[in-house]
C-alpha positions in Angstrom: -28.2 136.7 -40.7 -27.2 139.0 -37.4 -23.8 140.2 -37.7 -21.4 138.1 -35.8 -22.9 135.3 -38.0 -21.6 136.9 -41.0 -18.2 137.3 -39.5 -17.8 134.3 -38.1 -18.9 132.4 -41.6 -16.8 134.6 -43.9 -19.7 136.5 -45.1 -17.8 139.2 -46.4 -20.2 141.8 -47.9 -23.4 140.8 -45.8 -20.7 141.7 -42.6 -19.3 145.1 -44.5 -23.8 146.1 -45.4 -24.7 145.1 -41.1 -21.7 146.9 -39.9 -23.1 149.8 -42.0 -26.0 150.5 -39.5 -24.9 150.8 -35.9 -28.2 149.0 -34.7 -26.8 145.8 -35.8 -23.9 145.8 -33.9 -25.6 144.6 -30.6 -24.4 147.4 -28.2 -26.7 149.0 -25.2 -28.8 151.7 -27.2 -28.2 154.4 -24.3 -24.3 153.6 -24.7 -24.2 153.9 -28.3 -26.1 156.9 -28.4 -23.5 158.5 -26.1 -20.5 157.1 -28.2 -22.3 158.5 -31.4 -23.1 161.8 -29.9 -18.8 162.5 -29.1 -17.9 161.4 -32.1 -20.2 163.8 -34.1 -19.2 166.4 -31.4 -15.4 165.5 -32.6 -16.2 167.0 -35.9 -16.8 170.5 -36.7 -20.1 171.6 -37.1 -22.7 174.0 -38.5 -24.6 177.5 -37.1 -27.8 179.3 -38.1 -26.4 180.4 -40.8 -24.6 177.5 -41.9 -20.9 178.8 -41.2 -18.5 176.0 -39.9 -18.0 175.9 -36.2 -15.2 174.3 -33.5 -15.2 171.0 -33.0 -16.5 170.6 -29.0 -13.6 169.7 -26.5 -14.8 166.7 -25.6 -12.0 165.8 -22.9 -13.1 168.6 -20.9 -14.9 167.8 -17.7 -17.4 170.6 -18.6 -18.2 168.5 -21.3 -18.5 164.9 -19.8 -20.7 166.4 -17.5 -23.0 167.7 -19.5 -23.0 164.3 -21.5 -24.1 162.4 -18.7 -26.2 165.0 -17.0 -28.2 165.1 -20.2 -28.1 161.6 -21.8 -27.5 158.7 -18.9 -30.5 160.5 -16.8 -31.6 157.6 -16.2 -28.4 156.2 -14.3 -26.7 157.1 -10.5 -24.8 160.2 -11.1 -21.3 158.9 -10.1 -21.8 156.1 -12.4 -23.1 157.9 -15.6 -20.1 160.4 -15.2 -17.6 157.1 -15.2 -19.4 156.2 -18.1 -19.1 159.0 -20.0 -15.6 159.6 -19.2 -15.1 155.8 -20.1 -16.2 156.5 -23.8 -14.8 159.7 -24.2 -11.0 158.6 -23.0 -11.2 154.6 -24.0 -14.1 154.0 -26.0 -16.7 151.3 -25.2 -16.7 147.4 -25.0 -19.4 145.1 -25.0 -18.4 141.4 -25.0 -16.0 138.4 -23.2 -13.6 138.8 -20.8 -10.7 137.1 -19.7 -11.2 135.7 -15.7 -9.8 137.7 -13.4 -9.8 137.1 -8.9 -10.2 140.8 -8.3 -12.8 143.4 -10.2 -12.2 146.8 -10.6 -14.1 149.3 -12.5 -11.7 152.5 -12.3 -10.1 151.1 -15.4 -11.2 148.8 -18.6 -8.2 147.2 -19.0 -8.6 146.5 -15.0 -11.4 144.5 -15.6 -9.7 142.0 -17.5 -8.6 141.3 -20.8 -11.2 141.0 -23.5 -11.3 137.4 -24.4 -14.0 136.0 -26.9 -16.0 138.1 -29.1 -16.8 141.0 -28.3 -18.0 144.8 -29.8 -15.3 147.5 -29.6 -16.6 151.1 -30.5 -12.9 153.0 -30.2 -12.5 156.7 -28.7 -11.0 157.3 -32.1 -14.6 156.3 -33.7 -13.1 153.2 -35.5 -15.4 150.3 -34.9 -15.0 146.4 -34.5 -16.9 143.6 -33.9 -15.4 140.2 -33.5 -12.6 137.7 -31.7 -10.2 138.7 -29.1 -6.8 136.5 -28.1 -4.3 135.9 -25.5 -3.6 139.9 -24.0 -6.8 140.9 -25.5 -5.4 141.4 -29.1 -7.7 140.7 -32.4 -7.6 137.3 -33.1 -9.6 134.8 -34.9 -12.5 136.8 -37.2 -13.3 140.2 -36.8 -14.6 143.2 -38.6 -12.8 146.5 -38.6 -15.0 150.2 -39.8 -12.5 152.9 -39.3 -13.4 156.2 -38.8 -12.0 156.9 -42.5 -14.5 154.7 -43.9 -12.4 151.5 -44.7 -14.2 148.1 -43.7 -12.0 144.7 -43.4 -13.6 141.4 -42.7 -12.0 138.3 -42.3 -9.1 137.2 -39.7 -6.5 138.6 -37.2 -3.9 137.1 -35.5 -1.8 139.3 -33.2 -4.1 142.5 -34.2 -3.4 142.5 -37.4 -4.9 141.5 -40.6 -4.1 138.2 -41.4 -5.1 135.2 -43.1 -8.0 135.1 -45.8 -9.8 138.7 -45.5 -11.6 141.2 -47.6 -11.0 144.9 -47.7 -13.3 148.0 -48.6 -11.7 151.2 -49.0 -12.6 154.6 -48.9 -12.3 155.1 -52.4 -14.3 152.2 -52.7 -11.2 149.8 -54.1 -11.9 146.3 -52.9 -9.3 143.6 -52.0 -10.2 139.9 -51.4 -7.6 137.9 -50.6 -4.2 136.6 -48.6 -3.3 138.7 -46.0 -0.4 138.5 -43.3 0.6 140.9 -40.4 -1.5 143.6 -41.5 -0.6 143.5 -45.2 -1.6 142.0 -48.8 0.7 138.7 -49.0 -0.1 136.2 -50.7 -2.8 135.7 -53.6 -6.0 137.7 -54.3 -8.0 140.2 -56.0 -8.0 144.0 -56.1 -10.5 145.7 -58.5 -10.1 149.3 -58.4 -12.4 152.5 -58.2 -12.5 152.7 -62.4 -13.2 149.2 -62.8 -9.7 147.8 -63.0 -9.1 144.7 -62.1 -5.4 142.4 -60.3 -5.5 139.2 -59.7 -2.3 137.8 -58.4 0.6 137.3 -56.1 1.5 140.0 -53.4 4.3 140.5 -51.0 4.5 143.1 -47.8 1.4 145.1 -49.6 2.5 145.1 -52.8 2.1 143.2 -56.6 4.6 140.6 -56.5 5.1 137.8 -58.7 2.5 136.1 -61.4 -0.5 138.2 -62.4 -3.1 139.4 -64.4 -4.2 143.1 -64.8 -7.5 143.7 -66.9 -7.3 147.3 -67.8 -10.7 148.7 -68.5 -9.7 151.9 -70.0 -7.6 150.2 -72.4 -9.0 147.3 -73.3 -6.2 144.9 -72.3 -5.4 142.6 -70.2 -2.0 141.9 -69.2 -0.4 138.3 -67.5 2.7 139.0 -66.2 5.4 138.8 -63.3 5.5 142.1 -61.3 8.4 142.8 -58.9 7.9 145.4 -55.5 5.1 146.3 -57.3 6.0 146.9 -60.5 5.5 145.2 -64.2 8.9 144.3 -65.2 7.4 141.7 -68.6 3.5 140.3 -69.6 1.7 139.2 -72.4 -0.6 142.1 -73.0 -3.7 141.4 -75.2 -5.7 144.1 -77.0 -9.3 143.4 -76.6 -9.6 145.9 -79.0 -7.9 143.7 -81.8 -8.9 140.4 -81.5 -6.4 137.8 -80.7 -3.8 140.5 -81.3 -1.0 140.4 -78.5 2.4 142.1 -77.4 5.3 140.0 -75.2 7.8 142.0 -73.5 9.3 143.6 -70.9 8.7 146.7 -68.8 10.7 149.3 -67.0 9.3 151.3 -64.0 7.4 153.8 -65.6 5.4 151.2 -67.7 7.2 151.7 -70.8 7.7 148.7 -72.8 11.5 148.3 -73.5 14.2 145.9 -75.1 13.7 142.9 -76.9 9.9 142.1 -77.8 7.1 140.6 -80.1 3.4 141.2 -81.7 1.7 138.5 -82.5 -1.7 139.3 -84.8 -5.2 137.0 -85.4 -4.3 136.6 -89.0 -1.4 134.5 -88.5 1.5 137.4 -88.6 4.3 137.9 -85.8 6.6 140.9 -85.4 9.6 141.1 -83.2 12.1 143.9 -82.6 12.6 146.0 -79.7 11.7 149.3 -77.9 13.9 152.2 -76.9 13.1 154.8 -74.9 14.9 157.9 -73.5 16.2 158.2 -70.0 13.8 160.2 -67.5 15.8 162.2 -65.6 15.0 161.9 -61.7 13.5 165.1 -60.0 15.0 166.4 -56.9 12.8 166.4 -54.0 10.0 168.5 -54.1 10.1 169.6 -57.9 8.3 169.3 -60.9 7.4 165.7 -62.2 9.7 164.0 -64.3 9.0 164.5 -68.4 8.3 160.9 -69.6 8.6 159.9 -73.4 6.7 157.1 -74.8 9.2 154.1 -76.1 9.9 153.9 -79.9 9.4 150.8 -81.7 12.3 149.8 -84.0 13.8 146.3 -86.1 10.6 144.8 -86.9 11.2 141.3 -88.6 8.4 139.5 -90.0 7.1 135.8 -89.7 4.1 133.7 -89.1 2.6 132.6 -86.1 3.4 128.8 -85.0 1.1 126.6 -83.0 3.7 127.1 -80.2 4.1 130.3 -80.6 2.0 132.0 -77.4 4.1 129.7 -75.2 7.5 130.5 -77.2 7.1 134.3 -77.1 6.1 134.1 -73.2 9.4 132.3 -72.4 11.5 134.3 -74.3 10.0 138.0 -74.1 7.8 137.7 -71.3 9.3 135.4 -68.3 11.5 136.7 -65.2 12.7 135.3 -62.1 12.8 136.6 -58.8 16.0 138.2 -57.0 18.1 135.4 -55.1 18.3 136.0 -51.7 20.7 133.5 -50.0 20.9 132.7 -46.1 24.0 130.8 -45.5 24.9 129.6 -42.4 27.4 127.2 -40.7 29.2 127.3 -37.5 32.4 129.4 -36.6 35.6 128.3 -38.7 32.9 126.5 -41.1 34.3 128.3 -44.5 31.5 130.4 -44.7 33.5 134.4 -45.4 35.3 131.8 -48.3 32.2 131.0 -49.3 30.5 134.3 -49.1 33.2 136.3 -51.0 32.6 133.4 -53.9 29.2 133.8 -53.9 29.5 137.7 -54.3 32.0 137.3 -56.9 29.5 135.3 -59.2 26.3 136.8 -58.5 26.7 140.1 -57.6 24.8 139.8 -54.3 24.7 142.8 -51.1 26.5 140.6 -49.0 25.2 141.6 -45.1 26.2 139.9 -42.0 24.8 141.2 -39.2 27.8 141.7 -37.2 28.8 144.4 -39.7 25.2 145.6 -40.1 25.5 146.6 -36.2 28.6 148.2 -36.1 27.3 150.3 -39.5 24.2 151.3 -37.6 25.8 152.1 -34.5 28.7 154.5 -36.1 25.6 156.3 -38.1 23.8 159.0 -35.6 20.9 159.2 -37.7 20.2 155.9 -37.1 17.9 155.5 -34.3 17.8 151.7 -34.1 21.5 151.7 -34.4 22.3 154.3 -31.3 19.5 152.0 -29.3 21.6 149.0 -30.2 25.0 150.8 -29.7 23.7 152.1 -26.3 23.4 148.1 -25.3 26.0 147.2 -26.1 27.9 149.4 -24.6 26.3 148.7 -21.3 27.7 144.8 -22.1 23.7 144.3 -23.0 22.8 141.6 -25.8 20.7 143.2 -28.8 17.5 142.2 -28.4 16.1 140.5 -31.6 13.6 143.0 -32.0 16.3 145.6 -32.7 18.5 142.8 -34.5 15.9 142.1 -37.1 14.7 145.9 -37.6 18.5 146.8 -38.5 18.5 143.5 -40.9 15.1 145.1 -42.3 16.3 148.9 -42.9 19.6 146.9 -44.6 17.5 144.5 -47.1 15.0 147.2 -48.0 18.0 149.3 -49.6 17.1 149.8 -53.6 20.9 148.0 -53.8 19.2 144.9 -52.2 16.3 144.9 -53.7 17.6 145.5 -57.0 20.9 142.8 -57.0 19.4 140.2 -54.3 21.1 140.1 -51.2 22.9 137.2 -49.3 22.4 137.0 -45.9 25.4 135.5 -43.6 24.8 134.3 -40.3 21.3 135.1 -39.6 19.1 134.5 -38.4 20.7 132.3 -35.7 16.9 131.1 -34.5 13.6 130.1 -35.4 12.4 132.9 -33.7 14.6 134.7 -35.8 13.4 133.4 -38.6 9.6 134.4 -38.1 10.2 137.3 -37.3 11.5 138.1 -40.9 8.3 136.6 -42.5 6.7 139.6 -40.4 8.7 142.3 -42.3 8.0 140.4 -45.3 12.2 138.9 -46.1 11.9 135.9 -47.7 15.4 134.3 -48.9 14.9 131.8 -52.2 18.1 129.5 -51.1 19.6 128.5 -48.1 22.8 126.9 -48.1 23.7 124.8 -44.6 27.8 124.2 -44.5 28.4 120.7 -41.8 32.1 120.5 -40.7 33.0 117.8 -37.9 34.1 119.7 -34.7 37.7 118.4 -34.8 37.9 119.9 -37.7 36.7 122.7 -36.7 38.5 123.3 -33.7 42.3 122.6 -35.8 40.9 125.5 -38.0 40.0 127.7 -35.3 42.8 127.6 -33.1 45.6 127.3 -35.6 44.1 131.0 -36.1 46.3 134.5 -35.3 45.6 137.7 -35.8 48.1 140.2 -36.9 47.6 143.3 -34.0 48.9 145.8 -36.3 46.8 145.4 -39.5 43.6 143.0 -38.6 44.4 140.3 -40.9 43.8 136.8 -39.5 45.9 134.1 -40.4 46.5 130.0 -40.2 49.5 128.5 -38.4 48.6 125.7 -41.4 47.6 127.3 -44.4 47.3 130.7 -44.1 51.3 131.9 -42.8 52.0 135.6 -43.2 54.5 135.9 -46.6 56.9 138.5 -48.1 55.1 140.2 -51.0 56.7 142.3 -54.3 54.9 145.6 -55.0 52.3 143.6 -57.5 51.8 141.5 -54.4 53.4 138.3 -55.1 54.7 136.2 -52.8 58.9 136.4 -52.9 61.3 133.7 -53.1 64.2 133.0 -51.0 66.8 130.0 -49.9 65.0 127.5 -47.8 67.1 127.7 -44.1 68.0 124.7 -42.3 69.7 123.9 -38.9 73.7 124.3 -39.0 73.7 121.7 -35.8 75.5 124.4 -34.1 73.2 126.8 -33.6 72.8 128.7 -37.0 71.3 128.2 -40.2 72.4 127.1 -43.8 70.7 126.8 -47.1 68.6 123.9 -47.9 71.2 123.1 -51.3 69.4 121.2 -54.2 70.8 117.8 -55.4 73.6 119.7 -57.1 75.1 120.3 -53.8 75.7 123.6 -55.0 71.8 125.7 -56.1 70.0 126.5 -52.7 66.7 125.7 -52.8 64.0 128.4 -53.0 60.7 128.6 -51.2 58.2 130.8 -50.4 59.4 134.6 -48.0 58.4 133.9 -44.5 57.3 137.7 -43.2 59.0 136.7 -39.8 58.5 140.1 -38.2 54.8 139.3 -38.4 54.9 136.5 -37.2 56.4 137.8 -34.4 54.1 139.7 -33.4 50.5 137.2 -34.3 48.5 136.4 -31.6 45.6 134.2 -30.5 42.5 136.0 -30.0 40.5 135.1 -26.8 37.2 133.1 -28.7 39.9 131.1 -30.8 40.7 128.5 -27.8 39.0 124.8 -28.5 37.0 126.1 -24.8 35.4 129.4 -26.3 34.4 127.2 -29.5 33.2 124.3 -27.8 30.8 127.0 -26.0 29.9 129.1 -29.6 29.4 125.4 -30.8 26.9 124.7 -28.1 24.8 128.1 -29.1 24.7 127.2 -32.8 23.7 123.3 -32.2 21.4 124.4 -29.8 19.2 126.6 -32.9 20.7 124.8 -36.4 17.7 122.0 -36.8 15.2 125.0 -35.7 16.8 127.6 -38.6 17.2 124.2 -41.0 13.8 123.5 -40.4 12.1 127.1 -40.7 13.9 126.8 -44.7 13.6 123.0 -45.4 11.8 123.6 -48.9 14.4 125.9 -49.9 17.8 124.7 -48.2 20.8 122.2 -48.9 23.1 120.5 -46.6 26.5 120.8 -47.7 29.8 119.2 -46.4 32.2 121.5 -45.5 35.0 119.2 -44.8 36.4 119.7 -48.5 38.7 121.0 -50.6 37.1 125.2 -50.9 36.9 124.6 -54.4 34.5 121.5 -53.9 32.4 123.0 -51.8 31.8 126.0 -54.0 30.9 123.7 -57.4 28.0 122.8 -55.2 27.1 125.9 -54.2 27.4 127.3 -57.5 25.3 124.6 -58.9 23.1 125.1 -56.3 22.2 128.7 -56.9 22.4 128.5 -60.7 19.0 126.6 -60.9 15.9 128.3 -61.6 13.4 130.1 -59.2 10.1 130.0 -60.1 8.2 132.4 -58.3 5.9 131.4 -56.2 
């Protein structure tokens, strides 16, 4: 089988075993011998008496001369010299092209895109063979040999990785597998240099999710749930001890701790629970941290059920994933009610990415957030490129990662939306809030802002009141017309007790105001905007969303909510 065969059929190792020997890959032998010649003239070499000598400079012109004086004899002078130069600067191509009117061979990329399959030995001295895309970018099947001796076969879609693929690397760790943009995602199989052996779930590169690690060195094998790449719990079994087992959990430095339980061949179970002492974190730069094995304690005795195995795995060895809420609804929907609930209860990082933006953009060291800042100071939208990077640096905080995150207001688009599968931010719940515009638009322009402090408040159910140092609202007489220009006290039935009400703070009220996007015309044009990209975002999370009406009393709304979130994720 030649080698584009064995790409093109998934062929994994025969592809990685042709790719080996540069015969196979179909290029001009005078061209490849040039292209092999600067690479090995890259790499320092060896004198008479075997002491290491300077790589060659081969950008010089003295060089590229000589190259093509000596090794494309056979070719017009002007054009062997293009040539060499061509592989020295840009590498060298042999394949499809894109159709273009006007041909011009100052340049490769003048001579247009490559388009098809095609063989790409890089300047750099990484080699692939396979299918180029729209812009000529890797797409379809392709094999990649870089010039640190990794090999991938399988497919690419924008020029990364992606899709079913297998993976050789230097150290000679092999992947098979699930890959997207460029990373591990999804399931497959790593088996490492000493034999080791994941199979399993993986997100953005890492272990994530349901698995099983054989351990050959130990003699166990462990089927778990790791997180970011972690163990956090797993039924470990001792191949060692037959039908002997352990269920727990783990923290990060593999240490089993808390609650747990053994489970032994001749029908004996033990549960109790490890301890172990804190490590102590090392400052940057110093000595590794001292790590103390965990201490077994409170062993109770009992015997081993028929149900057992699947008891001991729910209750020792079972975790769920982080929830990680989008929740999104249009302007005046209830959503920051909503939010601050949802906080309350489940201790997410709450992030919107208004707030994200103005974060970024105050923080110097930020250098998305002073490209953003600079746009929007011109009066420039963010670009979503920049929009989504800022949301990326905010959910990869350890805070987020460790208390799930909730994610309000984005993203506004499907676009949006995939391009957070790219950087690998997956919410688990989705929560859509549908209010009727008229209702809407009496919520949003009843609203005023008080100038002085920021806080917004409702002509109908939000009015600005006198508060007592432990901030509760004062009492006063209710005031009524006199007929003659004043006021009198509201009196009850006694004729003679005014009545009391709620302290109306009428120096703020003075001084409220309607901001400019609170007009039933600025909403009716927001409206249009978020319409316009709901079904799309609704869509992009339909396994994982709910539709809620937010035309109810807060506290209705949130019993669904709650209920909503409360129910288990199973990872995937």
């Amino acid at each position: 089988m030649d080698l584009q065969a064995a790409i093109l059929s998934d062929k994994y190792d025969e592809a990685k075993q042709l790719l080996a020997d540069t015969a196979n890959l179909g290029v001009e032998p005078v061209k490849l011998s040039v292209w092999e010649r600067v690479q090995k003239d890259k790499l320092p070499g060896k004198d008479e008496e075997g002491n290491e000598t300077e790589p060659k400079d081969v950008a010089s012109e003295e060089y590229m001369t000589e190259l093509a004086g000596s090794m494309l004899k056979d070719v017009d002078p002007a054009d062997a010299l293009f040539i060499a130069k061509a592989i020295v600067s840009i590498g060298l191509y042999e394949g499809g092209r894109a159709s273009v009117e006007e041909v011009d061979k100052a340049f490769d990329t003048q001579v247009g895109s490559r388009a098809g399959f095609g063989v790409s030995l890089l300047a750099g001295g990484d080699i692939y063979v396979g299918e180029y895309g729209a812009g000529g970018a890797r797409e379809g099947k392709g094999a990649l040999k870089t010039k640190g001796n990794t090999i991938y076969v399988g497919g690419w879609k924008e020029g990364k990785r992606h899709g079913q693929g297998s993976m050789t690397y230097a150290d000679k760790g092999v992947y098979v597998g699930a890959w997207s943009y460029g990373k591990r995602h999804g399931k497959g199989t790593f088996t490492y240099p000493n034999g080791d052996v994941y199979t399993g779930k993986w997100c953005g590169g890492v272990k994530h999710g349901l698995g099983t690690y054989k351990a050959t060195e130990a003699k166990s094998v462990y089927e778990g749930v790791w997180k970011d790449g972690t163990m956090v719990v797993s039924k470990c079994t001792f191949q060692s001890a037959k039908d002997a087992a352990f269920y727990g959990k783990y923290d990060k430095y593999g240490r089993p701790t808390g609650a747990g339980a053994f489970a032994f061949g001749n029908g004996v179970s033990v549960s109790g629970s490890y301890t172990a002492a804190p490590v102590e974190e090392p400052e940057e730069g110093g000595e590794a941290p001292v790590i103390t094995p965990a201490v077994w304690s409170g062993a109770e005795f009992a015997s081993v059920g028929s149900m057992t195995d699947q008891t001991y795995k729910k209750s020792y060895a079972w975790a769920h994933p982080n929830l990680n809420v989008v929740i999104a609804g249009a302007p005046a929907s209830g959503k920051g009610t909503q939010c601050e609930k949802i906080v309350a209860k489940f201790g997410l990082v709450h992030l919107s990415t208004g707030d994200m933006l103005r974060a970024a953009a105050a923080d110097e060291g930020n250098e998305l957030g002073q490209i953003a800042k600079a746009k929007m100071e011109a009066g420039e939208l963010v670009p979503d490129d920049l929009i989504i990077g800022l949301v990326a640096q905010a959910l990869n905080t350890p805070e987020c990662k460790k208390k799930g995150w909730l994610l309000d207001g984005f993203p506004r688009t499907a676009a949006q939306a995939h391009a957070m599968s790219k950087f690998f931010l997956f919410p688990n719940k989705c929560i859509m809030l549908d209010v009727p515009f008229e209702v809407l638009a009496e919520r949003v322009t009843g609203r005023r802002l008080d100038p002085e402090t920021g806080t917004i408040y409702h002509l109908k159910t939000k009015l600005p009141y006198k508060r007592d140092e432990a901030g509760n609202i004062l009492q006063e007489p209710l005031m009524q017309d006199d007929g003659n220009g004043g006021k009198v006290p509201v009196m009850e039935e006694d004729g003679v007790t005014p009545k009391m009400g709620d302290a109306l703070d009428e120096a703020v009220m003075a001084r409220l105001t309607q901001r400019g996007d609170d007009t039933v015309e600025a909403l009716t044009k927001r409206l249009e905007s978020f319409s316009k990209n709901r079904d799309a975002v609704a869509a992009a999370y339909s396994d994982i969303s709910i539709e809620l009406n937010g035309n109810r009393a807060p506290d209705a709304v949130w019993a669904d909510i709650c209920a909503y979130l409360e129910k288990e994720i199973p990872f995937p």
